[in-house]
Biotite code that builds the C-alpha atoms (Angstrom):
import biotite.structure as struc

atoms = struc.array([
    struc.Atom([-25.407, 10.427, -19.357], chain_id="A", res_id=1, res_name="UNK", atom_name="CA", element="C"),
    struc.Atom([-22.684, 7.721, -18.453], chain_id="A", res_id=2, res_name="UNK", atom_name="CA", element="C"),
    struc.Atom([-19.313, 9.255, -18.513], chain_id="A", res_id=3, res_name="UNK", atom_name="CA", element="C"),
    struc.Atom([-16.283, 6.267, -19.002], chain_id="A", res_id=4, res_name="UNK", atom_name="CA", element="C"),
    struc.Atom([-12.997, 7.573, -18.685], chain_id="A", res_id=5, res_name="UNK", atom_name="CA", element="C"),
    struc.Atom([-10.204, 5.317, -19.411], chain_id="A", res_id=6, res_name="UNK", atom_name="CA", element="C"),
    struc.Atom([-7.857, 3.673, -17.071], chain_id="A", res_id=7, res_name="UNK", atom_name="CA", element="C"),
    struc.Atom([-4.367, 6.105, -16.851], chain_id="A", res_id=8, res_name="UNK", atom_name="CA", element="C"),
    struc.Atom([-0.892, 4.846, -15.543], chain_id="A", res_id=9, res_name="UNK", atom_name="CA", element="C"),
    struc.Atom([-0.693, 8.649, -14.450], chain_id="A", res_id=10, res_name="UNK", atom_name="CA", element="C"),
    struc.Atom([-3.970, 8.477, -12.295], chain_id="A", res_id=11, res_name="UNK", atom_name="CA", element="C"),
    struc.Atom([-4.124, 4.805, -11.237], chain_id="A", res_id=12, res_name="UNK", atom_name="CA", element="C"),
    struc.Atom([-2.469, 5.375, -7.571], chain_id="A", res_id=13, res_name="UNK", atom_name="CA", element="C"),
    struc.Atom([-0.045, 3.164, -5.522], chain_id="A", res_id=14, res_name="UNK", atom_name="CA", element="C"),
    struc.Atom([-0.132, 3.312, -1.780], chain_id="A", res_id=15, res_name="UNK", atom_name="CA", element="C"),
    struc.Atom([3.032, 2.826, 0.167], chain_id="A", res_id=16, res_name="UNK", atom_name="CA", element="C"),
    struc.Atom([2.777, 2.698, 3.923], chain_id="A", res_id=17, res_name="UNK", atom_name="CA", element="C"),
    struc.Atom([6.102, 2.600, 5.517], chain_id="A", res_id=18, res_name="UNK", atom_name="CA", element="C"),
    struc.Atom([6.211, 2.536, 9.467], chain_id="A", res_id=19, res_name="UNK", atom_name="CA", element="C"),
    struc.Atom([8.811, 2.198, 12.510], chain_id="A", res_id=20, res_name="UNK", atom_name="CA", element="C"),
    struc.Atom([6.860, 0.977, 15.441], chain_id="A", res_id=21, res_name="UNK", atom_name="CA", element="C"),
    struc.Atom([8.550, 0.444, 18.872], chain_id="A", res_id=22, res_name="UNK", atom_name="CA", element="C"),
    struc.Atom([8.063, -3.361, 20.229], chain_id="A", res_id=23, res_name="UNK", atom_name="CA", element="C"),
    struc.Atom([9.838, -3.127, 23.384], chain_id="A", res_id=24, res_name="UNK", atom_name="CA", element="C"),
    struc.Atom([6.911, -3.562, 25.511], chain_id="A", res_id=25, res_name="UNK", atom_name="CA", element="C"),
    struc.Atom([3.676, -6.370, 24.967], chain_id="A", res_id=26, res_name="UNK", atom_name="CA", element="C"),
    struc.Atom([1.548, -3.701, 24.682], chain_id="A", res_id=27, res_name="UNK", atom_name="CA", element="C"),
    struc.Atom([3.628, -1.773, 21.674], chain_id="A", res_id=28, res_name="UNK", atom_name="CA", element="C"),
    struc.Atom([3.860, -5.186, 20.281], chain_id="A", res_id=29, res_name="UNK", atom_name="CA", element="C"),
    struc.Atom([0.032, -5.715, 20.548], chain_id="A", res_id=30, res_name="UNK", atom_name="CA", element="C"),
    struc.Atom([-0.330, -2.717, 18.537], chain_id="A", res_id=31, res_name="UNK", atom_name="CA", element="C"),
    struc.Atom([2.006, -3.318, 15.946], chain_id="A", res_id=32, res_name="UNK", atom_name="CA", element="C"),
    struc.Atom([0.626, -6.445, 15.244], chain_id="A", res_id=33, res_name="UNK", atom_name="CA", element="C"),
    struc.Atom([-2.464, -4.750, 15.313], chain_id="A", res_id=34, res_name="UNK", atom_name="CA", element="C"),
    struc.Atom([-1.835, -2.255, 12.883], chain_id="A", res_id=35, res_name="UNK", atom_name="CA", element="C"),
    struc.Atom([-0.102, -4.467, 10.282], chain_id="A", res_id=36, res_name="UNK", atom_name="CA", element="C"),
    struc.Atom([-3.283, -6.926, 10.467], chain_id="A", res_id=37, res_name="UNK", atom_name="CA", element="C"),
    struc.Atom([-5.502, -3.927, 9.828], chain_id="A", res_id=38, res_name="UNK", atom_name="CA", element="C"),
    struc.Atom([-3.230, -2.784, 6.733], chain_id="A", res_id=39, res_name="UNK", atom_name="CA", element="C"),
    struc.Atom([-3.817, -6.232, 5.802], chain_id="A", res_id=40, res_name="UNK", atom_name="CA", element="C"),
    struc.Atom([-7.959, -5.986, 6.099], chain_id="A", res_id=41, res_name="UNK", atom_name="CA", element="C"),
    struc.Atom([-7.790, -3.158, 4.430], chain_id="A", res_id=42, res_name="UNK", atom_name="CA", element="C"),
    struc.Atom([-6.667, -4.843, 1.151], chain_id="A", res_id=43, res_name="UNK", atom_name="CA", element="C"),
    struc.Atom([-2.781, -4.088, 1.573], chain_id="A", res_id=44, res_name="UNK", atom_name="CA", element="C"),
    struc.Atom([0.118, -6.433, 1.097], chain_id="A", res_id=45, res_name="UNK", atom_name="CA", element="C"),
    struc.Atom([3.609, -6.808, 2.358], chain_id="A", res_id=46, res_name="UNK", atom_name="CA", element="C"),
    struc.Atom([6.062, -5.773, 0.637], chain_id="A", res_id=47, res_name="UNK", atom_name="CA", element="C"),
    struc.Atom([9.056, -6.106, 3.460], chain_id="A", res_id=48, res_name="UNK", atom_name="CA", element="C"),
    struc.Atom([8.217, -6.545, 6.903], chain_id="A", res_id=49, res_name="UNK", atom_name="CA", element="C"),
    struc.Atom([7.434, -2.884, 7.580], chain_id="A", res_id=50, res_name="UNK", atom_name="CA", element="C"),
    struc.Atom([6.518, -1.868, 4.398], chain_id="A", res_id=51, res_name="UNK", atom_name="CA", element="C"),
    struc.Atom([3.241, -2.228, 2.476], chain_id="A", res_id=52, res_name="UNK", atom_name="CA", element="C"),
    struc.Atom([1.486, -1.601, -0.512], chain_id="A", res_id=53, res_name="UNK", atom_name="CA", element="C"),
    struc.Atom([-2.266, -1.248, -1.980], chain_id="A", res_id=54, res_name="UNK", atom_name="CA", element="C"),
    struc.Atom([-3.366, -0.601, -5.840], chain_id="A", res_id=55, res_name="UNK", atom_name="CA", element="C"),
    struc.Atom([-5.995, 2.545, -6.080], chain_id="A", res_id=56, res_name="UNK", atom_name="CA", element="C"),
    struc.Atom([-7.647, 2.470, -9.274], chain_id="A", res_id=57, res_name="UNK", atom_name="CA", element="C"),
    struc.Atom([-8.219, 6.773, -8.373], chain_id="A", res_id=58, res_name="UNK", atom_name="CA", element="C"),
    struc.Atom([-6.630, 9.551, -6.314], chain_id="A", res_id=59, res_name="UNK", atom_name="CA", element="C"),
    struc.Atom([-9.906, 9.592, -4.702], chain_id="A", res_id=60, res_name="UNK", atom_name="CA", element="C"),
    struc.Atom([-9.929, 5.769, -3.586], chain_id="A", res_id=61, res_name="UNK", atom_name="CA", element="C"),
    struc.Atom([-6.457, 6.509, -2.694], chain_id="A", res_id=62, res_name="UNK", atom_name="CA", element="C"),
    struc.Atom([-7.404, 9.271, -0.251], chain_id="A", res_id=63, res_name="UNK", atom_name="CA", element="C"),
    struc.Atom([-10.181, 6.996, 1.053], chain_id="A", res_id=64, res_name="UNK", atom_name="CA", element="C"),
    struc.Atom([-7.476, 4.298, 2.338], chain_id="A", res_id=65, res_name="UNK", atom_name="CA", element="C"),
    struc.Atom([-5.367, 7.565, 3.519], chain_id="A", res_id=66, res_name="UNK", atom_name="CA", element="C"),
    struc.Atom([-7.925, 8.121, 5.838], chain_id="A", res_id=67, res_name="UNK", atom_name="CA", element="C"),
    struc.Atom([-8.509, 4.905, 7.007], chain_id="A", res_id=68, res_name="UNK", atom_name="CA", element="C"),
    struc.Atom([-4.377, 4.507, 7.890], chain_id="A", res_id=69, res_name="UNK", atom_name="CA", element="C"),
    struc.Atom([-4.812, 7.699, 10.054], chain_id="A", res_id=70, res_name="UNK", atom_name="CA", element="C"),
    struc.Atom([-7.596, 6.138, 12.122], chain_id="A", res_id=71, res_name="UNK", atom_name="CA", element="C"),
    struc.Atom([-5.657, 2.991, 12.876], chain_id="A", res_id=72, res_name="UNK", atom_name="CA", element="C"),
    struc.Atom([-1.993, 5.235, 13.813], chain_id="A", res_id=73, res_name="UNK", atom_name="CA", element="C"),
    struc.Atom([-0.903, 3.675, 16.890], chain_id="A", res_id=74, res_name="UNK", atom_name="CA", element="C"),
    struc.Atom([0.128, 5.546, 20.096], chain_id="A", res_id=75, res_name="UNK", atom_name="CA", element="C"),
    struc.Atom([3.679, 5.778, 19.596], chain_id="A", res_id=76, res_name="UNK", atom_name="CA", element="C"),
    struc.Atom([6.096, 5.125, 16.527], chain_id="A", res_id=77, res_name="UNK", atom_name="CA", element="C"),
    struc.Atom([6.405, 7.128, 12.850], chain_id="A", res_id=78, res_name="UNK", atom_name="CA", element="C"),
    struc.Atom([4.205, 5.913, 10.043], chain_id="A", res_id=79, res_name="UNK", atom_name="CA", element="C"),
    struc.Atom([4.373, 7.600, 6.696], chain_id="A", res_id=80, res_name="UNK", atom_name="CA", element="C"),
    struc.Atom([2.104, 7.239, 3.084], chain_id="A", res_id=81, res_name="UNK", atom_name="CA", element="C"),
    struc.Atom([3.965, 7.545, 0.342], chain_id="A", res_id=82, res_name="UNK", atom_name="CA", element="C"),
    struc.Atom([1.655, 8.114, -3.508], chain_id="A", res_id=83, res_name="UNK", atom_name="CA", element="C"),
    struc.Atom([3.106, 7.042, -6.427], chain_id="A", res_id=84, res_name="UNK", atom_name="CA", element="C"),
    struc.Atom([1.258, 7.004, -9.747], chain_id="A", res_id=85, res_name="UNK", atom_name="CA", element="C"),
    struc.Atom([0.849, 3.203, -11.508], chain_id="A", res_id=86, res_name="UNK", atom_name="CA", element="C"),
    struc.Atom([3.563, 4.738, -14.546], chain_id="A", res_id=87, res_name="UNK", atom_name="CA", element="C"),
    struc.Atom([5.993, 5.202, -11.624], chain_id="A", res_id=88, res_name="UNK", atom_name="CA", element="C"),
    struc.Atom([5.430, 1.758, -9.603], chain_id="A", res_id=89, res_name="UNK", atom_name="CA", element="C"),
    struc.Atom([6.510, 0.192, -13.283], chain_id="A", res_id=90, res_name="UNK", atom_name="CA", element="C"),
    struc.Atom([9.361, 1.670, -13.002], chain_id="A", res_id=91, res_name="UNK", atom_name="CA", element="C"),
    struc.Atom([10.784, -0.454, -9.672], chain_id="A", res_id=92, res_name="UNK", atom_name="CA", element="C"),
    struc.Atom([13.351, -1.968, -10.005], chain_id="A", res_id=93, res_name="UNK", atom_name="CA", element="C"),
    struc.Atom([13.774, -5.044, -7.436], chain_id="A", res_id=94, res_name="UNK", atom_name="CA", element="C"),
    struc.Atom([16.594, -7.481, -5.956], chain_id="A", res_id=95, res_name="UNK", atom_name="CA", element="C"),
    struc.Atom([16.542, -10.552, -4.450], chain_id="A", res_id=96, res_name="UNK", atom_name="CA", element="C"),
    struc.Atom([20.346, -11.235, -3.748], chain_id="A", res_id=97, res_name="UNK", atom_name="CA", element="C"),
    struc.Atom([22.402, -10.850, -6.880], chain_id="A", res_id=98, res_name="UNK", atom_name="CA", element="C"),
    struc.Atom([20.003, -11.518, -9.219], chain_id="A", res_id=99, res_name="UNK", atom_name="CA", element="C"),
    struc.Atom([16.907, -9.387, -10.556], chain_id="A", res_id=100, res_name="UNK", atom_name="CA", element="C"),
    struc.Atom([13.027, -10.503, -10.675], chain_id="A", res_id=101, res_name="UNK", atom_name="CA", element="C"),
    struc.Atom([10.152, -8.659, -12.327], chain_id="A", res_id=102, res_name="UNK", atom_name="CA", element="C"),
    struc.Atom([7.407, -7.422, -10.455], chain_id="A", res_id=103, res_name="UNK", atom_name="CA", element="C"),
    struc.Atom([4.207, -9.391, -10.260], chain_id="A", res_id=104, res_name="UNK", atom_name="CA", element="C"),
    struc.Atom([1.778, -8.316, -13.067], chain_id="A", res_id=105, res_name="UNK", atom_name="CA", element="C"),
    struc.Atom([-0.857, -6.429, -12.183], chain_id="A", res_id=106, res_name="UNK", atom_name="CA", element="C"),
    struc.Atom([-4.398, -7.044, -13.441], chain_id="A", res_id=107, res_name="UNK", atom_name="CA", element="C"),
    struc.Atom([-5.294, -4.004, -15.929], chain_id="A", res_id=108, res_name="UNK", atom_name="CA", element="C"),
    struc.Atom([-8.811, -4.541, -14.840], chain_id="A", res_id=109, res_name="UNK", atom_name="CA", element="C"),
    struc.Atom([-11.854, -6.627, -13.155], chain_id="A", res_id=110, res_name="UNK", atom_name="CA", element="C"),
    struc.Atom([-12.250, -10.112, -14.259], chain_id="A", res_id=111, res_name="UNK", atom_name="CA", element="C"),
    struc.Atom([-15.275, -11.265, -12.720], chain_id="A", res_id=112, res_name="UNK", atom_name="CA", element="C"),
    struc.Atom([-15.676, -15.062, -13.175], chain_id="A", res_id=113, res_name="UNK", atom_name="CA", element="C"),
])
């Protein structure tokens, strides 16, 4: 029996990784840039310059990627995961100087082409 259950702005997840990495030395800076480009392969985008985001359609897929993030932690520096539900990433609010801009629409599902 095929079970579908329908897609729910409360269960659809939002990762935010937010990080503080030191760069004083070419080594710390070879692993920043290291992690970041990993975030990157790992299907997450920029948001600011230490601050990125990934769409989970599940809690589940969401823990997945958490698990992936601790693999990659560099030596040094503080890197926290913030979960937010889809129903509460609708509800930022952002600035660009003075003036507001929506977010980006999200695709409510797979369009395969």
């Amino acid at each position: 029996m095929i079970t579908y259950s329908r897609l729910n702005a409360y269960r659809i997840m939002w990762l935010f990784v937010l990080f503080d990495l030191p760069t004083n030395t070419k080594k710390e800076r070879k692993e920043a840039a290291r992690f970041r480009k990993n975030l990157l392969k790992d299907g997450f985008t920029m948001m600011q310059y230490s601050v990125y985001t990934r769409h989970c359609a599940s809690r589940e897929s969401a823990e997945v990627h958490v698990k992936r993030i601790k693999l990659l932690l560099p030596d040094a520096g503080q890197v926290s995961i913030a979960q937010i539900t889809d129903k509460q990433y609708g509800s930022i609010i952002n600035y660009w100087g003075a003036k507001t801009k929506p977010l980006v629409e999200q695709p409510k599902q797979l369009e395969l082409f």
